[in-house]
N, C-alpha and C positions, 0 to 999 in steps of 0.2 A: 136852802133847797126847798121845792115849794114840790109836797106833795098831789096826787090828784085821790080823785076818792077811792077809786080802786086799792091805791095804793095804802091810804088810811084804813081801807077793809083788811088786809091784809096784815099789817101791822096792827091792829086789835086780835085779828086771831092769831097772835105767834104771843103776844102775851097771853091770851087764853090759852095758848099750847102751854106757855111757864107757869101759868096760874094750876096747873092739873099737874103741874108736875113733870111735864114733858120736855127735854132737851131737844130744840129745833135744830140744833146742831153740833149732835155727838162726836167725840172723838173719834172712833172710829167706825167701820164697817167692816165685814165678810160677805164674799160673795163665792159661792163653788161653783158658777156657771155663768158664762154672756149668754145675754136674750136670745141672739144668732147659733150658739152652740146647741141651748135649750133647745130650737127648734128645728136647726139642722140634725140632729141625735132623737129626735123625737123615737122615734120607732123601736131604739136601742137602749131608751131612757125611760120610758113611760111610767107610770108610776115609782117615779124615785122623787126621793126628799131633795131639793136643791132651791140653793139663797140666787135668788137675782136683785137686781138694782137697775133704777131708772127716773129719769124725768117722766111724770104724769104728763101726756100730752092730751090726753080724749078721758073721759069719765062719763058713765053710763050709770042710774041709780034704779032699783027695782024697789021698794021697802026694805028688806033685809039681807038683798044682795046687792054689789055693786062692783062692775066692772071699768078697769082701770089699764088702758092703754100707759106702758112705759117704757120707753126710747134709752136706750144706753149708747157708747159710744159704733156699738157694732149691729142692733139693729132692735125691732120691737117686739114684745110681747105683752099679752095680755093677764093681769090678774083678777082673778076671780075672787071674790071678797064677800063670805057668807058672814053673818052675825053669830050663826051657830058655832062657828069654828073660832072666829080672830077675838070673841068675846066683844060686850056691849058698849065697854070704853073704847077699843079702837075701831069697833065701825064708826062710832059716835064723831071720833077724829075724824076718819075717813069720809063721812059726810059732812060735816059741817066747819072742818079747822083745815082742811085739804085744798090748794088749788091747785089749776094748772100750773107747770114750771114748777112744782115742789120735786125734790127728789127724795124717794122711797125703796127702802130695800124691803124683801119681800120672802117670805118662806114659804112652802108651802109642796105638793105633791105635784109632777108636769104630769098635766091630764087635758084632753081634747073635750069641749062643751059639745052641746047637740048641734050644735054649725058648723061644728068641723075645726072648731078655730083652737091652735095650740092655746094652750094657757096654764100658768101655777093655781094651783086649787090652796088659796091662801089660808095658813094657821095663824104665822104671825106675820105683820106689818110695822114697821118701824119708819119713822119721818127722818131721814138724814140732814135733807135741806129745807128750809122752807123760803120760798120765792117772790120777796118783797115788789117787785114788780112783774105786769103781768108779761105774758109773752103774745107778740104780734099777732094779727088777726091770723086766724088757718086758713083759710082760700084765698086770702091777697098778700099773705105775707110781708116782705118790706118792700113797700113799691116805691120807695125816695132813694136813688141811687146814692148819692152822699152817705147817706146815714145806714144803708149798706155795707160801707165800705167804712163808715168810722166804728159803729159798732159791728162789726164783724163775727163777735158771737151770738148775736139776736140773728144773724142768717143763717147762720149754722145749726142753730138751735130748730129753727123754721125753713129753712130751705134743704128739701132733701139732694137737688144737685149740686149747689153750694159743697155740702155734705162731703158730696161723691167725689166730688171735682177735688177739695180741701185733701181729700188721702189716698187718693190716685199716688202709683209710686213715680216720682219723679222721674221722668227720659232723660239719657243722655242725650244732648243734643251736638256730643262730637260726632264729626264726621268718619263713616265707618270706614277704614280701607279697605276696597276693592278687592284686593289683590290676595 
């Protein structure tokens, strides 16, 4: 199999993830909340301690804070990631061992930024998965219908109607009687 360079970037920082010590891919996780709960509960939860988890889709870096769009299976939310709080090794991670398609679990207080945007106001950050390949562009997504439909989870992953359409609950398609 013939890597591409992305893909060699990638695989150097997951041995620099083992090289610090870092398991790219722990046995297990905890999570007390989906992203969709988090945010639908917002008003009733607000500053409470609660573990989400998610694919990194968007990353935003400011110096010593960095915000971190993550997609679970039920919808998105945002983490808020101060160097003050998650300490110097895991921002460190978090900028420069981090890509999109990694999946991260996340700790932290649900609190709303000055934009209005839900978000975990992050302590700690943990790397569950790290994501050897990158994931399809974000504004054209998979535009090669074959390869839509052979990899199936690169659309899922990136196509939010795919998504929708994917766990829509199945109709019955008997015919109702009448009568």
């Amino acid at each position: 199999m013939e890597f591409d360079d992305l893909q060699r970037t990638r695989i150097a920082k997951l041995q620099a993830l083992r090289d610090a010590g870092i398991d790219p891919y722990p046995p297990r996780a905890h999570r007390t909340i989906t992203n969709a709960e988090a945010v639908a509960s917002f008003d009733t939860r607000e500053g409470e301690r609660h573990t989400v988890d998610g694919r990194v889709m968007r990353r935003r870096g400011q110096g010593k804070i960095n915000f971190l769009n993550v997609q679970d299976g039920t919808g998105d939310i945002q983490l808020f990631v101060q160097q003050n709080n998650v300490g110097e090794p895991a921002m460190q991670m978090v900028k420069n061992l981090l890509d999109l398609g990694d999946i991260v679990q996340a700790t932290g207080t649900l609190m709303k930024t000055r934009n209005g945007e839900i978000s975990i106001d992050v302590d700690e950050i943990v790397l569950l998965t790290k994501a050897l390949s990158p994931l399809p562009e974000k504004w054209h997504g998979l535009q090669d219908v074959e390869k839509r439909y052979r990899q199936r989870y690169l659309d899922l992953i990136s196509n939010e109607d795919s998504r929708r359409v994917a766990i829509l609950p199945r109709r019955s398609w008997r015919r109702r009687d009448s009568s």
